[in-house]
Each structure stands twice: as C-alpha cells, then as structure tokens.
N, C-alpha and C positions, 0 to 999 in steps of 0.2 A: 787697340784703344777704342775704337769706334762700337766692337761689344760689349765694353767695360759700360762705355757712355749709356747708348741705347738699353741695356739691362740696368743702369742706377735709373736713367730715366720713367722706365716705364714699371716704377712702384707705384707711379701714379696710376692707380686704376681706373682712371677718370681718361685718363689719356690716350690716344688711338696709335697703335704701335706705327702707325705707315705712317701717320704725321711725327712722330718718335724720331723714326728710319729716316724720313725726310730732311725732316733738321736736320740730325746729324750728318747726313751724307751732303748737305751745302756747307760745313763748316769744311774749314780750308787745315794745313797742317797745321798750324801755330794755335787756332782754335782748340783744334782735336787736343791738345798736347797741355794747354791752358787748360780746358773744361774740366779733362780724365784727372791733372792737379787738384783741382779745386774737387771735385767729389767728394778726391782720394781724401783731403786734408778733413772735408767738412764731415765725412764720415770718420775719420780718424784709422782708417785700416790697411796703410801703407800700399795700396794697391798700385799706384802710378810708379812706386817706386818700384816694386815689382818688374812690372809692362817694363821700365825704363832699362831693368838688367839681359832685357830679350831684343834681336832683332829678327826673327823670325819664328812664325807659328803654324799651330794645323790644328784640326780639328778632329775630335776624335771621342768614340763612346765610348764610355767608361764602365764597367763593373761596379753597384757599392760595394762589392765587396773589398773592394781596393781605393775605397776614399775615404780619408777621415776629415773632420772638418775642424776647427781652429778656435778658439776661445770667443765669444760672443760677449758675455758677463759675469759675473760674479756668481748671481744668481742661477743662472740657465748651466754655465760652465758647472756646477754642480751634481746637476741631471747629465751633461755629457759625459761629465770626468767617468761615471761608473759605467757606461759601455767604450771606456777608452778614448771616446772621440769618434769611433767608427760609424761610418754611415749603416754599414747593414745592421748593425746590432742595435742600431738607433731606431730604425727601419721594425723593429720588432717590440722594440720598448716605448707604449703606450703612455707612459707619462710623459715621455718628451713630446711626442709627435701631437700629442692634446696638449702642450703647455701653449697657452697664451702665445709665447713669445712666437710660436710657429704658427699663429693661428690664420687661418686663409684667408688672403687679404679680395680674391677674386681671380680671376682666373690669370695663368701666368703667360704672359705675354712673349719671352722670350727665357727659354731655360737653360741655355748654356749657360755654364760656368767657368770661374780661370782656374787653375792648377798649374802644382808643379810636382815633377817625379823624384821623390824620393827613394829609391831602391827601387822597391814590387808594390811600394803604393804609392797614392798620389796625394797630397795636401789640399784643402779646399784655398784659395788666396780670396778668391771673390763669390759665392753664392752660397754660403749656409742654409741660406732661408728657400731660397729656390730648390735647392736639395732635398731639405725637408719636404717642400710642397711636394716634388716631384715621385719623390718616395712614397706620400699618402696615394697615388696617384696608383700606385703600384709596379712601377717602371724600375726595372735590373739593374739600366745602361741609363748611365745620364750626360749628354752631348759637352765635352768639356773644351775649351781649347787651350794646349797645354806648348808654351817654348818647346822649337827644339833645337834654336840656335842662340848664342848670346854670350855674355860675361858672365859667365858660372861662377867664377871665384867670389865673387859677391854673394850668391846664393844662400850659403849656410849662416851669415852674419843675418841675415835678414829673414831666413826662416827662424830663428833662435828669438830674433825681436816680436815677432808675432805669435808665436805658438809658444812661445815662453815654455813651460813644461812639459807640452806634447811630444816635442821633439826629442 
C-alpha cells in the first residue's frame, strides 16, 4: 500500500519524492489503509480493493511484452482498443505514446507499477501512465510489484469490473 501511496503522491511534480517517502513512511497502519482508500475512491480505480484481496508481495521486472494495460477513457480506450491493450504494441504505435493523455508530465519519480498475473501476462491495476512514460523512455522491463499470496477467489470478479472487455 505504501507504493500505491508514494506513486499516486508523487504526480505532483512539484513534489520532492524523499519528502513523498517520508510522509508516508510516518503514517501508521490505519493511515496507510485510510489514505490508499481515499486515492483509490477519489481516482475511481479500484485499486485499494485490489491491494485488500492480497497479503503478500514482491517485486519483480516485467517484460512489456507481457503487460497490457486497462481501460483509461472513452476516448484514449479507443487508441488502445486497436493494439489490444498491449504494452509493446502500444510501445510502437505513435499515436498513443504522443496523445495528450500520455503527455510528459516531468520526470517520473517512482515507476513501479501494481499488477496481477493472468496466465502468461500480466494486467496493469495501477500505472498506465507510468508505463507509457516508461516505455517513451525506451525500457523492456518495467519494475512491477505483483501478489503472490492472498484471496484469489475474488480476483476474477474484480478483474471483470475493471477491464470490463479486455478480459
């Protein structure tokens, strides 16, 4: 929860990430647990609920060839829908990577991302835009931390609510 935090935090590119890291590492658990909520809600992208179906994680580089990322808008989801969703082919198609919606907000502060494993690839739950960045950047592997202990059986209801068609 703490990377969830620290990564929604630091969009502010005004913001210095060790003052970032510091906040959040004096918040206590009830904070942590409260904060990662309210992002979750005020961004509207399930993510606490996510984090909440996991108790254990690790971290781990990822391939894009093996991440697709998850619906954004209406508008954007249009340019993704025709490379599938996938990161690499996203990676190569120039109308997304120049659309507005990805545009560089300043240098990226902290670029892991959340994920969960589907088969042989993996779901984006939290970093679309970080991904993007990351891939203009020209990077293969991008640092994910992905469950790998938890209540599974909730998974597939919750993957379906958010990626609605991708899935």
């Amino acid at each position: 929860m703490k990377e969830y935090i620290t990564a929604d935090m630091s969009r502010n590119k005004a913001a210095d990430i060790k003052s970032i890291k510091k906040f959040v590492d004096s918040l206590d658990k009830k904070q942590i647990n409260y904060m990662c909520k309210f992002l979750s809600l005020w961004q509207q992208n399930g993510v606490a609920d996510f984090i909440d179906m996991y108790d254990k994680w690790e971290i781990e580089k990822i391939p894009i060839s093996k991440l697709k990322m998850r619906h954004i808008n209406k508008k954007t989801d249009a340019l993704l829908k025709k490379d599938k969703f996938e990161l690499y082919k996203i990676a190569k198609d120039g109308k997304v990577v120049k659309n507005p919606e990805f545009r560089t907000q300043g240098k990226i502060k902290d670029e892991k991302i959340i994920v969960a494993r589907i088969g042989n690839e993996y779901k984006i739950i939290d970093g679309d835009h970080r991904s993007v960045e990351v891939i203009k950047l020209g990077n293969k592997k991008i640092e994910a931390i992905k469950p790998i202990e938890g209540k599974r059986h909730k998974i597939k209801n919750f993957l379906r609510r958010i990626f609605y068609k991708i899935v």
